[in-house]
C-alpha positions in Angstrom: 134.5 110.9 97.1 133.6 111.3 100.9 130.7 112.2 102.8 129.3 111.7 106.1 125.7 109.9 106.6 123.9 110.4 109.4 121.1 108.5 110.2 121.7 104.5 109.7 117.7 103.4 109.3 117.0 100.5 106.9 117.4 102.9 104.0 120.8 105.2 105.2 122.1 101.5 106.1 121.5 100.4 102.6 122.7 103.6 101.1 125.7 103.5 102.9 127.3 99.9 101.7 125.8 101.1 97.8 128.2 103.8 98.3 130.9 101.8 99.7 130.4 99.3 96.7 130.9 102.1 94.8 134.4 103.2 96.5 133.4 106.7 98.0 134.5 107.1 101.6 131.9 107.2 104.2 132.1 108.5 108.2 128.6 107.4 109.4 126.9 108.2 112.7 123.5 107.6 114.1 121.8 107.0 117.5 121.7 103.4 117.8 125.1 102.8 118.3 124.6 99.0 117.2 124.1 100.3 113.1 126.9 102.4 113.5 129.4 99.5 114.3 127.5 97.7 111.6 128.2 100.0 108.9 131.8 99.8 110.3 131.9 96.2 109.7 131.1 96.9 106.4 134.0 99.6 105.9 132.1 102.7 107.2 134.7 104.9 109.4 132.2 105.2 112.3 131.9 108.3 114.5 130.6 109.3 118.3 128.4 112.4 117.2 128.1 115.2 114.9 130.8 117.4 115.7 133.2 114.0 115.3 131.9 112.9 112.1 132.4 116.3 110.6 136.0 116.5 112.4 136.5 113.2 109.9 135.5 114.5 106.9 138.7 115.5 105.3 137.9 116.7 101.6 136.7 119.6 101.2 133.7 120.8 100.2 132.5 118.7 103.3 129.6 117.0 101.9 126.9 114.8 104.8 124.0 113.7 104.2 121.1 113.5 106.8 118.5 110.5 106.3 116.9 111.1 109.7 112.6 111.1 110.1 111.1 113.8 108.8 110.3 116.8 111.3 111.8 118.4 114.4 114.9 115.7 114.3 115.8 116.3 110.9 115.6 120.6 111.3 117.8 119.9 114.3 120.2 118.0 112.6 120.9 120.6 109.9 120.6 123.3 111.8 123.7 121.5 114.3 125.7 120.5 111.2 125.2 124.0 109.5 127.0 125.4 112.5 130.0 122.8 113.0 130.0 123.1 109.4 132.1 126.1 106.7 131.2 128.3 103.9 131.1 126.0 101.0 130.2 122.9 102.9 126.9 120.7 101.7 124.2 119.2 103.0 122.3 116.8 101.3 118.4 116.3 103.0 117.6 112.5 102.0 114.6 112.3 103.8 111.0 113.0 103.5 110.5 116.5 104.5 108.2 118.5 104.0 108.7 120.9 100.8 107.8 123.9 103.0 110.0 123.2 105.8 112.7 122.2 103.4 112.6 125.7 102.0 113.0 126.9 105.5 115.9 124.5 106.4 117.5 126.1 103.0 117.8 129.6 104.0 118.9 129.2 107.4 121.8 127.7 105.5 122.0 130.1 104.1 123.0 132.1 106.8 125.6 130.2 107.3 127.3 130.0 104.0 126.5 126.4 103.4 124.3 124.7 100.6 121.4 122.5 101.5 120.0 120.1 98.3 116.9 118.4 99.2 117.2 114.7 97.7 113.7 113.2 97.2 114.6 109.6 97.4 112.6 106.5 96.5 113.7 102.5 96.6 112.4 101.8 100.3 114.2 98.2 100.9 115.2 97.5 97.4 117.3 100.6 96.7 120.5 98.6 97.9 120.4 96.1 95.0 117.8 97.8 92.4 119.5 101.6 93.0 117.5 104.9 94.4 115.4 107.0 92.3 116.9 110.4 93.3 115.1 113.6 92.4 117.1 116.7 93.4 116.4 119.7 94.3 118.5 122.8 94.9 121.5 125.4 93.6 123.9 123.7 90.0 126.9 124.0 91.9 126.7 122.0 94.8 124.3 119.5 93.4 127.5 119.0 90.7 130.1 118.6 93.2 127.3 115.6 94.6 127.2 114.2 91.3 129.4 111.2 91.8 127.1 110.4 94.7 124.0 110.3 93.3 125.1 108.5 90.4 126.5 105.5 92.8 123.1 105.7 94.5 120.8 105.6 91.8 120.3 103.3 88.6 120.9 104.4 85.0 118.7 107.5 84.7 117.3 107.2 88.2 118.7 110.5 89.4 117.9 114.4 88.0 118.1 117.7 88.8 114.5 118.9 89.0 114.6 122.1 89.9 115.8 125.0 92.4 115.4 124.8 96.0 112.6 122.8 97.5 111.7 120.9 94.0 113.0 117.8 95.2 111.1 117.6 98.0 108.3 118.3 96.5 108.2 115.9 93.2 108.8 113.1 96.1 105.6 114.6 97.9 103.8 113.9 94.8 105.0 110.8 93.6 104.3 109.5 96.9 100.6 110.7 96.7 100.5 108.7 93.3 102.0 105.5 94.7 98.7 106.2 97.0 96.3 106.1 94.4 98.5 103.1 92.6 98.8 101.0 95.9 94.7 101.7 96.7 93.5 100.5 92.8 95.4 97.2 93.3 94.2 96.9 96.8 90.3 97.0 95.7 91.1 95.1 92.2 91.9 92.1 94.2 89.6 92.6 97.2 86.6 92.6 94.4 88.2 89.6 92.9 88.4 87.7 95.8 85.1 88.2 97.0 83.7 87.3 93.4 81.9 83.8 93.0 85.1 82.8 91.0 88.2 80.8 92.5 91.4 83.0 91.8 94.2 82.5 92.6 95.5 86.2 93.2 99.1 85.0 92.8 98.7 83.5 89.5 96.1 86.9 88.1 99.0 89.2 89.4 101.5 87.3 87.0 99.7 87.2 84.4 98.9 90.6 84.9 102.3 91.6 85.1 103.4 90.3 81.4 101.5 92.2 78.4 99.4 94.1 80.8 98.7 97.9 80.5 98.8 98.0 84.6 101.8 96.2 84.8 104.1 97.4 87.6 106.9 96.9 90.5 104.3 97.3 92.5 102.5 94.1 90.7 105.4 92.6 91.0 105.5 92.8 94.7 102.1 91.9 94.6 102.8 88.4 93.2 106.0 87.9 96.1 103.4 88.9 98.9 100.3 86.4 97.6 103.2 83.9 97.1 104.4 84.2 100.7 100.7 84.4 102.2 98.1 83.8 99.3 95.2 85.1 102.0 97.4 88.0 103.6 96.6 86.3 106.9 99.8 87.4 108.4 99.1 90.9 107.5 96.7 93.5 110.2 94.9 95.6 107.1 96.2 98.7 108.9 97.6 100.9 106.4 100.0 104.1 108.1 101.3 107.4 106.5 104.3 109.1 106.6 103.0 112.3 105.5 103.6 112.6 101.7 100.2 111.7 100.7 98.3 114.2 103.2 100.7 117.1 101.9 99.9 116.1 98.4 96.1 116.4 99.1 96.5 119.8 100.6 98.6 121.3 97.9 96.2 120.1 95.6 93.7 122.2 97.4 96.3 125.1 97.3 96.7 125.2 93.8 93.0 124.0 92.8 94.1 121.1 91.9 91.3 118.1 91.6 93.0 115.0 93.2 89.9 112.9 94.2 92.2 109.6 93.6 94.8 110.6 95.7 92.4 112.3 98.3 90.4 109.1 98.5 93.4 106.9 98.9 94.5 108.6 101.8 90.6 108.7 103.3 91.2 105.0 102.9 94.1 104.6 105.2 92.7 106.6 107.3 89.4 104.3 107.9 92.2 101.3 108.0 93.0 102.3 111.1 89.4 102.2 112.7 88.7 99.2 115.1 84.6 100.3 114.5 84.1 103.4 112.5 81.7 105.8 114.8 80.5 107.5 111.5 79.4 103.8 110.4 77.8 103.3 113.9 76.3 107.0 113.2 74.8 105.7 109.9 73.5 102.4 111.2 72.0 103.6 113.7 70.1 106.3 111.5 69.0 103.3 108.9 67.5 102.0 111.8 65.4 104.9 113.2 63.9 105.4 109.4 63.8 101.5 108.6 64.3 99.3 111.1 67.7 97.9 109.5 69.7 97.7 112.4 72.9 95.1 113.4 72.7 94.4 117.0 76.7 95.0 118.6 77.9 92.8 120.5 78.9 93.0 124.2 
């Protein structure tokens, strides 16, 4: 088949030569002109900007996918390709937007006359050899006519159809608010076991761990790469960002009374990563001190 990518980021890169590998036909663009004659080397047809890429798409229905940040740059790049666009056409939304705006994005489609399916996609930097966990969202027949696609891009049963409009965007919002609470559990496992009077190594725990183990996981695995490449994580600033998933996940939780104190308390978490000195800690000391005298003088 052929499709046009826009947006050439470490994972629209990757997805881009899986798809190749695969023998589909790809016209890619981005803004960094440098990944566009990359993915040209690699047999991409490249393009100068929107309305060219579409001009190159030959098959009909037109099908492009947009792997662009989530946000303002991702509505203006459907919104621009469902006008250079025709009744019929397809756009596939591979990032991670937003559920809400998603739904949004959809019906001004709509208006157009061309499908939007909202691709929640999973595989970070391993998808190009391990395959993309693709859960879809949106109407049967243009998610059919993308079939081939998604079965290129993803591993053997790594791809559904998950539901109408919006629920692919949304099962990614919550699997990322699970990978959260997954990532934070590991994270305190091995802090507690490396401040414990025993001498672990964390590499050799995480292996063991990883065979016979009821928390066995990828993640593990990577767990047992990263101790092997820095067994103290001395290279690594503990400053943990978001993306949104997680903080979307929390507040749909509240929507729909939901308790979610894991994944709610895994996101607090990264949020206190990012504190040089927590003023609510300085707050607390400070207190302790006025009712007990327990104070930690700061230094200037």
């Amino acid at each position: 088949m052929q499709l046009g990518m826009v947006g050439l980021g470490r994972m629209g890169a990757n997805m881009v030569t899986r798809l190749l590998r695969s023998g589909h036909q790809v016209v890619v663009w981005a803004r960094t002109q440098a990944s566009v004659q990359q993915a040209a080397a690699g047999g991409a047809m490249p393009s100068s900007g929107l309305e060219d890429l579409v001009s190159k798409l030959t098959q009909t229905p037109r099908i492009v996918w947009v792997m662009v940040p989530a946000g303002r740059a991702t509505d203006e790049t459907i919104d621009k390709l469902a006008q250079l666009l025709q009744r019929g056409d397809i756009i596939v939304d591979g990032g991670n937007t937003n559920y809400q705006d998603g739904l949004r994005a959809y019906a001004r489609c709509q208006q157009h006359g061309v499908s939007l399916v909202d691709a929640g996609t999973s595989g970070g930097i391993w998808g190009l050899a391990e395959g993309y966990c693709l859960m879809v969202g949106g109407d049967p027949d243009p998610i059919a006519r993308c079939e081939p696609i998604f079965q290129a891009l993803a591993p053997p049963d790594g791809y559904a159809h998950v539901g109408g409009p919006g629920a692919g965007h949304f099962s990614k919002m919550v699997h990322n608010g699970v990978e959260y609470g997954m990532l934070q559990a590991y994270g305190e496992g091995f802090e507690i076991l490396r401040k414990s009077a025993f001498d672990y190594d964390l590499r050799q725990v995480a292996e063991v761990w990883r065979h016979g183990s009821v928390v066995r996981s990828w993640l593990l695995d990577l767990a047992v790469r990263a101790f092997g490449e820095d067994p103290n994580l001395d290279k690594i600033a503990g400053y943990v960002e978001d993306t949104g998933e997680g903080r979307w996940t929390v507040q749909a939780a509240i929507d729909q009374n939901v308790p979610a104190p894991v994944i709610t308390l895994s996101l607090l978490a990264r949020l206190a990563s990012r504190q040089d000195e927590s003023f609510s800690a300085k707050v607390i000391a400070a207190l302790r001190n006025q009712f007990g005298g327990h104070a930690v003088k700061a230094e200037n």
